[in-house]
SERO-534452 format. One record per residue (C-alpha): z negated, y negated, x negated; residue number from 1. Coordinates in Angstrom, 1 decimal, m for minus. Each point is the difference from the previous one (the first is absolute). Last residue first. Example, Ala and Ser with C-alpha at 12.3 -4.5 7.8 and 13.67 -1.06 7.14 Angstrom:
// residues 2
{c3:m7.1 c2:1.1 c1:m13.7 marfi:2}
{c3:m0.7 c2:3.4 c1:1.4 marfi:1}
// end
This chain:
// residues 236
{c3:4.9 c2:m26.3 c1:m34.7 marfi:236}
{c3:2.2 c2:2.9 c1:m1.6 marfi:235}
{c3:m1.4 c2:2.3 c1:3.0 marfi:234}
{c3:0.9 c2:m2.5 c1:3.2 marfi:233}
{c3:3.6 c2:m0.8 c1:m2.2 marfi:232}
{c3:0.4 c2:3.9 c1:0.5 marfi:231}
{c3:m1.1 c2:0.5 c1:3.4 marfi:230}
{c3:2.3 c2:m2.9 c1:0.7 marfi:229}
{c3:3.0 c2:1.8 c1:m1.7 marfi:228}
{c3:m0.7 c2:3.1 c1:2.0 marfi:227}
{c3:m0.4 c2:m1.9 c1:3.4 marfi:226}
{c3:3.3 c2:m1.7 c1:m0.8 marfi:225}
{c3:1.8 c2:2.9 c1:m0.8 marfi:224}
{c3:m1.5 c2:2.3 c1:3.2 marfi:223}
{c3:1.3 c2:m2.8 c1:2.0 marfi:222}
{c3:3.8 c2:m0.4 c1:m1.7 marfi:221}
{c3:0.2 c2:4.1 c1:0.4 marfi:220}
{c3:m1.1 c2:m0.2 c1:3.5 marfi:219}
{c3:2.4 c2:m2.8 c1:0.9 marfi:218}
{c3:2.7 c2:1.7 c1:m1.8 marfi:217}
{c3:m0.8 c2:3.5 c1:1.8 marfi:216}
{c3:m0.3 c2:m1.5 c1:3.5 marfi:215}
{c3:3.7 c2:m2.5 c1:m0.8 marfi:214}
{c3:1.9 c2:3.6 c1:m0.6 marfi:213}
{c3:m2.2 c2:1.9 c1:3.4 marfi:212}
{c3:1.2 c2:m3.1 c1:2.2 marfi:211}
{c3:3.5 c2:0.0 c1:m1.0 marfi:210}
{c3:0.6 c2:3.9 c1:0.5 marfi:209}
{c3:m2.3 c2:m0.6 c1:3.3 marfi:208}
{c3:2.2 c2:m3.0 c1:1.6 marfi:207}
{c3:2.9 c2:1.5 c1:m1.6 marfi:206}
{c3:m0.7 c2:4.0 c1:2.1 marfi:205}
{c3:m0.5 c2:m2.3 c1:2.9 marfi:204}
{c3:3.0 c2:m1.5 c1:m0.2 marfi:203}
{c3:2.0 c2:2.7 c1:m0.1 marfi:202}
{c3:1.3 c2:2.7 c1:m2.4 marfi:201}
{c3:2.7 c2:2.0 c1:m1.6 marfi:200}
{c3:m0.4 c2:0.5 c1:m3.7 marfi:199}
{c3:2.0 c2:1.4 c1:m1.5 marfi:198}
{c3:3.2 c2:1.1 c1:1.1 marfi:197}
{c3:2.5 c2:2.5 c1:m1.5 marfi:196}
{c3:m2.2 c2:1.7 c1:m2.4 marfi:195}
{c3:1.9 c2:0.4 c1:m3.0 marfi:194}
{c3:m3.9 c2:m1.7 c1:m1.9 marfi:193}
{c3:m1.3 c2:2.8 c1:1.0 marfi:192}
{c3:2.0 c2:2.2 c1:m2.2 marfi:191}
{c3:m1.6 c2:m1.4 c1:m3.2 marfi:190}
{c3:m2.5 c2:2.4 c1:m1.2 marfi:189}
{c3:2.5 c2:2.8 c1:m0.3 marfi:188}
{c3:3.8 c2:m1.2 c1:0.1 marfi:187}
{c3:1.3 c2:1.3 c1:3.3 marfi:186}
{c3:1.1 c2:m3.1 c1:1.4 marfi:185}
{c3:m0.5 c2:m3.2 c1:m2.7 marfi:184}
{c3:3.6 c2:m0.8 c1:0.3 marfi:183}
{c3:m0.7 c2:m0.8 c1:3.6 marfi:182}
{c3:m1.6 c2:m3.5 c1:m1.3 marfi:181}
{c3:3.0 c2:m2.3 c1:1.3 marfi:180}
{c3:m1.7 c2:m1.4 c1:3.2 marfi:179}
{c3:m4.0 c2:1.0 c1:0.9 marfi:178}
{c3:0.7 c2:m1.0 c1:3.5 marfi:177}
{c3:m3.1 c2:m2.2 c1:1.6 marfi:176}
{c3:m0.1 c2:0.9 c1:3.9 marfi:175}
{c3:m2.1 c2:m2.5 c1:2.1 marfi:174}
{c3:m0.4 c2:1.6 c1:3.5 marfi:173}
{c3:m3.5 c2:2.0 c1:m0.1 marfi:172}
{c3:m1.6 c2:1.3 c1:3.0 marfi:171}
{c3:m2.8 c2:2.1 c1:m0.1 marfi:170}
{c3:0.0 c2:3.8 c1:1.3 marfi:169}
{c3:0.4 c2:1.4 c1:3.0 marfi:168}
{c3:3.7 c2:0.7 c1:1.8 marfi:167}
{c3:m0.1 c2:1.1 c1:3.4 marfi:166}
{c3:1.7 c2:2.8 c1:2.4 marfi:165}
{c3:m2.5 c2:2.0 c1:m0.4 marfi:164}
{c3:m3.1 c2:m1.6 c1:m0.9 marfi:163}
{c3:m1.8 c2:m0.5 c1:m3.1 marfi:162}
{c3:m3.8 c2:m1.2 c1:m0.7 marfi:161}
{c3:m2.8 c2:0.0 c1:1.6 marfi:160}
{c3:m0.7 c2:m3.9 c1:m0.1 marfi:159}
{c3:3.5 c2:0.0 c1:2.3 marfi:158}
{c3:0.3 c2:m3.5 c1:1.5 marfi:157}
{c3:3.5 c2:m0.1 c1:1.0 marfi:156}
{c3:3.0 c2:m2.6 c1:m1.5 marfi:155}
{c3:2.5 c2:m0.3 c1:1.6 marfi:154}
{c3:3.8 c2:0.7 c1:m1.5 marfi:153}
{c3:1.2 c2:1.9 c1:3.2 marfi:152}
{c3:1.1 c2:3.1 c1:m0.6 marfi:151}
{c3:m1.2 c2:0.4 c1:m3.8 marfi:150}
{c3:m3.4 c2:m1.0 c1:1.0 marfi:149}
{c3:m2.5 c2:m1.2 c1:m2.1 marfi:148}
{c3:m3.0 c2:1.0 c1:m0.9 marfi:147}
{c3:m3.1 c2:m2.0 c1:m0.5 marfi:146}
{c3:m3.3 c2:0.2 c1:m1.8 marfi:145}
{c3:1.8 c2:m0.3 c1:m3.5 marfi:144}
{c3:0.9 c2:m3.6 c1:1.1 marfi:143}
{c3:m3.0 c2:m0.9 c1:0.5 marfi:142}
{c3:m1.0 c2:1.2 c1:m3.3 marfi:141}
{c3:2.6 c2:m1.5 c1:m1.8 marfi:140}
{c3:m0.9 c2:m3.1 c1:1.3 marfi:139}
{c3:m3.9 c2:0.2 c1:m0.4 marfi:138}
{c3:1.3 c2:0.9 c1:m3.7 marfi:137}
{c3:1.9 c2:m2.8 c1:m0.4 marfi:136}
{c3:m2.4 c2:m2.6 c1:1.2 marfi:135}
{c3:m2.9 c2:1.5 c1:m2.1 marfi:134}
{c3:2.1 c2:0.1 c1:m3.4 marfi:133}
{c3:1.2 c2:m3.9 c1:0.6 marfi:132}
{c3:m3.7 c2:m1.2 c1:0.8 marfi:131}
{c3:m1.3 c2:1.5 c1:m2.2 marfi:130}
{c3:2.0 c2:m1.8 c1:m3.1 marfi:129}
{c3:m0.5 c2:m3.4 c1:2.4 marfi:128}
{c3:m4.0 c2:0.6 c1:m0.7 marfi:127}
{c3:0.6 c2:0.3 c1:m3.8 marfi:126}
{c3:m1.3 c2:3.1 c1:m1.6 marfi:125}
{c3:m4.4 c2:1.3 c1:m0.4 marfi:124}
{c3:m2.2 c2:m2.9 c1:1.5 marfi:123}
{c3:0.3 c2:1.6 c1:3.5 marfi:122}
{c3:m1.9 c2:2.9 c1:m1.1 marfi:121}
{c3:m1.8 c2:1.4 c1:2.7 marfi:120}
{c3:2.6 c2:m1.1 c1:2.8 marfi:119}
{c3:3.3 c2:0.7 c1:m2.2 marfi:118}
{c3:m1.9 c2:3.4 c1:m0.6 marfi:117}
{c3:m0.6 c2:0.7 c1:3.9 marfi:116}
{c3:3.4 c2:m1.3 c1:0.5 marfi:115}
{c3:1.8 c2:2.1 c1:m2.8 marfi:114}
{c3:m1.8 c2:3.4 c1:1.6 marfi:113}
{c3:0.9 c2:m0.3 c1:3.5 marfi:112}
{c3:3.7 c2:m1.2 c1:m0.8 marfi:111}
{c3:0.4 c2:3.5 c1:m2.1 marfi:110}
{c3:m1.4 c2:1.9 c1:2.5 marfi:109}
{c3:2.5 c2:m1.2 c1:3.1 marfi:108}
{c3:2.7 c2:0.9 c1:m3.3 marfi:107}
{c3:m1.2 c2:3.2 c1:0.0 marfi:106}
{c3:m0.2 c2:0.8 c1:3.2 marfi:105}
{c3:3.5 c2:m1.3 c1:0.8 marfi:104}
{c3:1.6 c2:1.9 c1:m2.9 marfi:103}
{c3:m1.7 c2:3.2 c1:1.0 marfi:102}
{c3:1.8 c2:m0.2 c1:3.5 marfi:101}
{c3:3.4 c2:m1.2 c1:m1.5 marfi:100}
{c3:m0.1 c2:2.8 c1:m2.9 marfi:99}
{c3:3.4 c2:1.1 c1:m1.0 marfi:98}
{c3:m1.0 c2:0.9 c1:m4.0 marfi:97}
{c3:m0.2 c2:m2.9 c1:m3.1 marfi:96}
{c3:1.7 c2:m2.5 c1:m0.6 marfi:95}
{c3:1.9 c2:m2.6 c1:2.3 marfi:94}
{c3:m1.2 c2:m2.8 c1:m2.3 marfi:93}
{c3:m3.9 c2:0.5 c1:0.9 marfi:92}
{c3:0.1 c2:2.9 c1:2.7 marfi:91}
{c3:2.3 c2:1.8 c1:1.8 marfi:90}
{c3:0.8 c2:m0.4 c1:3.4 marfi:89}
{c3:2.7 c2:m3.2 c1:m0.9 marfi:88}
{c3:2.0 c2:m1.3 c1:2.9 marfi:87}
{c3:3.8 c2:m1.2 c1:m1.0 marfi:86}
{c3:2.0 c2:m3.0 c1:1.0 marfi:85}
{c3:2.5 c2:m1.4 c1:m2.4 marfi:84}
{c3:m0.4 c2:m3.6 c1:m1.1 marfi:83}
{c3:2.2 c2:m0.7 c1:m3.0 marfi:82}
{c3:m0.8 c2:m0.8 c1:m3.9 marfi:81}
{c3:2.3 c2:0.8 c1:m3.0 marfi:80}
{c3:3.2 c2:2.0 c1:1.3 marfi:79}
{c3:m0.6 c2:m2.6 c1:3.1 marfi:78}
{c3:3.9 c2:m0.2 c1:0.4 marfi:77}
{c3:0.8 c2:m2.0 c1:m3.0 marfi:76}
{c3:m4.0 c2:m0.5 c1:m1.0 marfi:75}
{c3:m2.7 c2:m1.4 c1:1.6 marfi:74}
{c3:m0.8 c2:m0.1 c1:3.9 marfi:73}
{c3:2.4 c2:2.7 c1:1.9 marfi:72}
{c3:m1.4 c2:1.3 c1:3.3 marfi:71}
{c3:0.3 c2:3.8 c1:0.7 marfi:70}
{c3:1.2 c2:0.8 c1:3.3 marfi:69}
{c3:m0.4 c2:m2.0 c1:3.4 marfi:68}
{c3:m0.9 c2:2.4 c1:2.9 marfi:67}
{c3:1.7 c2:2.9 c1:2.2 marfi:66}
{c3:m0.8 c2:1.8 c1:m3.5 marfi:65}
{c3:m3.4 c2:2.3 c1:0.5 marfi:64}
{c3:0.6 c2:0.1 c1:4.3 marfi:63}
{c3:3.1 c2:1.8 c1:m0.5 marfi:62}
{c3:m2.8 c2:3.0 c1:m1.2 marfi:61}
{c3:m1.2 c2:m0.1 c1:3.9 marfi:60}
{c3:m3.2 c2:1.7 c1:m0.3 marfi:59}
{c3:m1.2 c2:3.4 c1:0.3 marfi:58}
{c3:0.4 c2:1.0 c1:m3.8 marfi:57}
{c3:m2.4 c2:m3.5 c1:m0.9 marfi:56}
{c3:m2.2 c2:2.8 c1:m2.2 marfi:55}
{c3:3.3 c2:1.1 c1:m1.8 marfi:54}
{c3:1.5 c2:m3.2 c1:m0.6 marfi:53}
{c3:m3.6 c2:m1.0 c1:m2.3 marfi:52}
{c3:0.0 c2:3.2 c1:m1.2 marfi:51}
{c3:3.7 c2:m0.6 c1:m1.8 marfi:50}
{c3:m1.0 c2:m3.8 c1:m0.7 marfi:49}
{c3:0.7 c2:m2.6 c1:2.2 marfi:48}
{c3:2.0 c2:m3.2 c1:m0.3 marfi:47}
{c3:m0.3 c2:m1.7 c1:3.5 marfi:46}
{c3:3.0 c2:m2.9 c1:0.4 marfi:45}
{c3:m1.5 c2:m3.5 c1:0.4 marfi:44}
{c3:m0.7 c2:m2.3 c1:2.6 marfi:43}
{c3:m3.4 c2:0.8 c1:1.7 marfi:42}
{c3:m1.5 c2:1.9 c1:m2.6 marfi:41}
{c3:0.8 c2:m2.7 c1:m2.1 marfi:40}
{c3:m1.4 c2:m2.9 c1:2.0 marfi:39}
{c3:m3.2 c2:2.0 c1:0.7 marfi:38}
{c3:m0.6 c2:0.1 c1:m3.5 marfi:37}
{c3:m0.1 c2:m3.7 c1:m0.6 marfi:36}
{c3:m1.9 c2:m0.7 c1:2.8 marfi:35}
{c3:m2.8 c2:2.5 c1:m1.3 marfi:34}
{c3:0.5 c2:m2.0 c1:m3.6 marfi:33}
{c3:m0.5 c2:m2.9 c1:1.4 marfi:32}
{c3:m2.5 c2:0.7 c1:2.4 marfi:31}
{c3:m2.5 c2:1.9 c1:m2.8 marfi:30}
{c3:0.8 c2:m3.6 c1:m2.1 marfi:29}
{c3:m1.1 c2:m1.9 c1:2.7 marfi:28}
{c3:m2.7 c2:2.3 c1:1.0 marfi:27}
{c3:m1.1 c2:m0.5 c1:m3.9 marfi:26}
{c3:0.4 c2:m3.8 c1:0.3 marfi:25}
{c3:m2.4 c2:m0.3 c1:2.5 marfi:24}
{c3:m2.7 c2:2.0 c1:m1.4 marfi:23}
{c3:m0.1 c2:m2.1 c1:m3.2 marfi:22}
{c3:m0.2 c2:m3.4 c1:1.8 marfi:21}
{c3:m2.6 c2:1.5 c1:2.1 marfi:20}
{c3:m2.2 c2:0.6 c1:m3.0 marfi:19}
{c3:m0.4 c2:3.6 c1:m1.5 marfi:18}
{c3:m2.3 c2:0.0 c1:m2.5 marfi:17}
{c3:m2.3 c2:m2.3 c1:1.9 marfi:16}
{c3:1.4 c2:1.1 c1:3.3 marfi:15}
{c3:m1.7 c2:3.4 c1:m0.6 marfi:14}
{c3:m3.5 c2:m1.7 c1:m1.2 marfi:13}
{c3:m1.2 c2:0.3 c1:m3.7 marfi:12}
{c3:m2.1 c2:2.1 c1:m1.7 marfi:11}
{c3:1.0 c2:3.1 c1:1.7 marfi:10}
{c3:m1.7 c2:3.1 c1:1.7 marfi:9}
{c3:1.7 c2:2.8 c1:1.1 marfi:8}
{c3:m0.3 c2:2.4 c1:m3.1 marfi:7}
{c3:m3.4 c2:m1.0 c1:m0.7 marfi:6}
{c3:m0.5 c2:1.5 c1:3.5 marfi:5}
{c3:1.9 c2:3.0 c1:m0.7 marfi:4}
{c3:m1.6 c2:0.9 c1:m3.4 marfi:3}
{c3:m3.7 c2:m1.0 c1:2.0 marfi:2}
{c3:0.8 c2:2.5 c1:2.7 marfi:1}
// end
């Protein structure tokens, strides 16, 4: 009892560490990138993996390209960067086994632990760093917890995971194309770099990707500066 009470107990008050100012630009940032998704699902072609077609086997497949195809943004023909719609039931990256279920768990557990520590140790990374890794992963998550439709494009609340017919898994729409490294295929060590594309992402995943980079400098810079005034503090 005393473990869990110490473990509940905080210095300082919730809005304290998280003021309102803070609280409203995460559900901006969670509606962005939610809107965002939407959008594609709404207007761009479904490109599923092989289980991903088999588990929507009692849909209408005409339903995957009655929609707008890829979208070109860099490159003659988006060889560089386009928006293709794909759903990720993998893990970080696309790695990893099919796990949508496992994924959402995991990631609901993730959130749950960085708060508590963000809340106990709101010295420790910049505020704005947080705030970019919480408001991806609250969208990812929300996104996780629905499947959606190949029939009609909607989105349904599925916490449970996949159902026929449906495509789980989060959304991702920026493809990067690694262009011109293919000579690398089949050379040991090196034949990830023929992938392809790499990566394919949304906002979300930038948000958090961006958010983790300026968490490690800021953590690095503070630990620095404590070390060098522990140091001045034992010279004097």
């Amino acid at each position: 009892m005393a473990f869990v009470k110490k473990l509940f107990t905080f210095s300082r008050p919730f809005l304290s560490v998280f003021p309102p100012l803070w609280l409203a630009t995460f559900a901006l940032l969670v509606t962005i990138d939610l809107v965002s998704k939407k959008i594609v699902t709404d207007h761009l072609n479904f490109n599923l993996t092989h289980h991903q077609l088999m588990n929507a086997a009692d849909a209408p497949l005409h339903a995957l390209v009655d929609a707008m195809p890829d979208i070109p943004i860099l490159g003659e023909g988006g060889d560089l960067i386009r928006f293709r719609l794909v759903f990720n039931d993998r893990f970080v990256f696309g790695s990893g086994p099919v796990a949508p279920v496992a994924g959402i768990y995991l990631t609901a557990f993730a959130i749950l632990f960085l708060f508590f520590y963000r809340w106990k140790n709101e010295a420790s990374g910049h505020s704005a760093a947080w705030l970019l890794v919480f408001s991806g992963a609250v969208g990812n998550l929300i996104d996780k917890l629905f499947v959606k439709s190949v029939a009609t494009r909607e989105w349904v609340f599925s916490p449970g995971g996949p159902q026929s017919g449906h495509v789980s898994g989060v959304v991702d729409f920026v493809e990067c194309i690694w262009f011109g490294w293919s000579q690398f295929d089949g050379i040991w060590g090196l034949s990830w770099l023929a992938w392809p594309s790499w990566p394919t992402f949304n906002v979300a995943d930038s948000l958090i990707v961006i958010g983790i980079g300026l968490l490690i400098l800021t953590m690095y810079t503070e630990e620095r500066r404590a070390h060098q005034a522990s140091r001045r503090k034992q010279e004097a």
